[in-house]
C-alpha positions in Angstrom: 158.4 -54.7 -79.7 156.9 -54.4 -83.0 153.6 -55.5 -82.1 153.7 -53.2 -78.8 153.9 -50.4 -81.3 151.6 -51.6 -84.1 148.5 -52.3 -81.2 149.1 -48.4 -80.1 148.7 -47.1 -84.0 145.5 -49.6 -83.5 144.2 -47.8 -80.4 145.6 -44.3 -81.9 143.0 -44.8 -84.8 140.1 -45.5 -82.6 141.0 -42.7 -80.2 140.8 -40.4 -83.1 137.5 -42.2 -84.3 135.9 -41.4 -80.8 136.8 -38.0 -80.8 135.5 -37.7 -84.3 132.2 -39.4 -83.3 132.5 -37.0 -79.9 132.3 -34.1 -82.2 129.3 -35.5 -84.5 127.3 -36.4 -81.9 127.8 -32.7 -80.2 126.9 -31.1 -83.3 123.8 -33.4 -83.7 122.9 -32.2 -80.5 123.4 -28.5 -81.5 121.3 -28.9 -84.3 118.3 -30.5 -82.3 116.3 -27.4 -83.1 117.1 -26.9 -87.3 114.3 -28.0 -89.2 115.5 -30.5 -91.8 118.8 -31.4 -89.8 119.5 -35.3 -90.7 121.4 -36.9 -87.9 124.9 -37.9 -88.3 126.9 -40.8 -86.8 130.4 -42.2 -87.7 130.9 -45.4 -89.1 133.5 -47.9 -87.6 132.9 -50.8 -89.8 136.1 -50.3 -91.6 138.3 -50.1 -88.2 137.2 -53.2 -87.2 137.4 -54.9 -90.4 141.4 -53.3 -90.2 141.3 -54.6 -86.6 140.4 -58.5 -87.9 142.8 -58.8 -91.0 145.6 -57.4 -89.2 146.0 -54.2 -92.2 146.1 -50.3 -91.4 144.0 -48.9 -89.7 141.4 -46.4 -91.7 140.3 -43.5 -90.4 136.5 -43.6 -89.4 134.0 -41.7 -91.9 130.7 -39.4 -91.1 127.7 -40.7 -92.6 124.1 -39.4 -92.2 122.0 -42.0 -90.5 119.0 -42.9 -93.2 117.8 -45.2 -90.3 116.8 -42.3 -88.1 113.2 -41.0 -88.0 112.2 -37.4 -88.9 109.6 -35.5 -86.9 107.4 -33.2 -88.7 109.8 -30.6 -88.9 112.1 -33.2 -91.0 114.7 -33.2 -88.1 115.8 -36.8 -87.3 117.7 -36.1 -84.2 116.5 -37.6 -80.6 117.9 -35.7 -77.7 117.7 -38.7 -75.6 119.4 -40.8 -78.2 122.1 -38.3 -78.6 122.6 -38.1 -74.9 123.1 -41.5 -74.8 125.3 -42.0 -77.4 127.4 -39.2 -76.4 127.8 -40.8 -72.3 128.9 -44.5 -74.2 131.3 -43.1 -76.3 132.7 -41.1 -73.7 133.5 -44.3 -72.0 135.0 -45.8 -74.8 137.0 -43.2 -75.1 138.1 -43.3 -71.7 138.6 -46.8 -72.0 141.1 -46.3 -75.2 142.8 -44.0 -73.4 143.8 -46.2 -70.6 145.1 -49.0 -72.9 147.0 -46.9 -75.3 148.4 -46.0 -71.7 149.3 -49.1 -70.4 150.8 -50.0 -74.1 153.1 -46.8 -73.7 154.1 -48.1 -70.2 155.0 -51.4 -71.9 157.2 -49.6 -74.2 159.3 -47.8 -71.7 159.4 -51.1 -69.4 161.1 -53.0 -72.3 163.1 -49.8 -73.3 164.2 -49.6 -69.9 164.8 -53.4 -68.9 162.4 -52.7 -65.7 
């Protein structure tokens, strides 16, 4: 039972990292017009170094991506790449969603005996 309920706290924690990286990637695509505007992006590297030793799950930080090319007017953010972004990490989300499902239908199965 234990496990049941520490792999939902897993999926909790990247639910709330997509919805985080839902709401960067919007406001990237708000900003796609401000001179100067560095992209952002969120970072999952410490999730999934939480997901391989087994510890607590972090939450996910914003960085500003260096990696990103400026136009002229010194804004680094590509429509096309934020459009992108934002259509696969909707799916992840999705994807989260129906696990951390199914784990909560495990949970009442064993809670009910069914």
């Amino acid at each position: 039972m234990a496990g049941i309920g520490g792999q939902l706290d897993r999926v909790a924690a990247w639910l709330d990292a997509a919805a985080l990286r839902q709401r960067v990637l919007a406001q990237n695509i708000a900003n796609v017009n401000t001179p100067g505007y560095e992209r952002r992006d969120v970072s999952f590297d410490a999730l999934l170094e939480a997901a391989r030793s087994g510890g607590p799950s972090p939450e996910a930080r914003v960085f500003v991506d260096r990696d990103a090319r400026a136009g002229a007017d010194g804004n680094s953010v590509e429509i096309e790449r934020e459009m992108g972004e934002l259509m696969g990490n909707g799916l992840l989300y999705q994807t989260l969603a129906r696990v951390a499902s199914l784990r909560i239908q495990q949970l009442r199965t064993a809670i009910g005996g069914r």
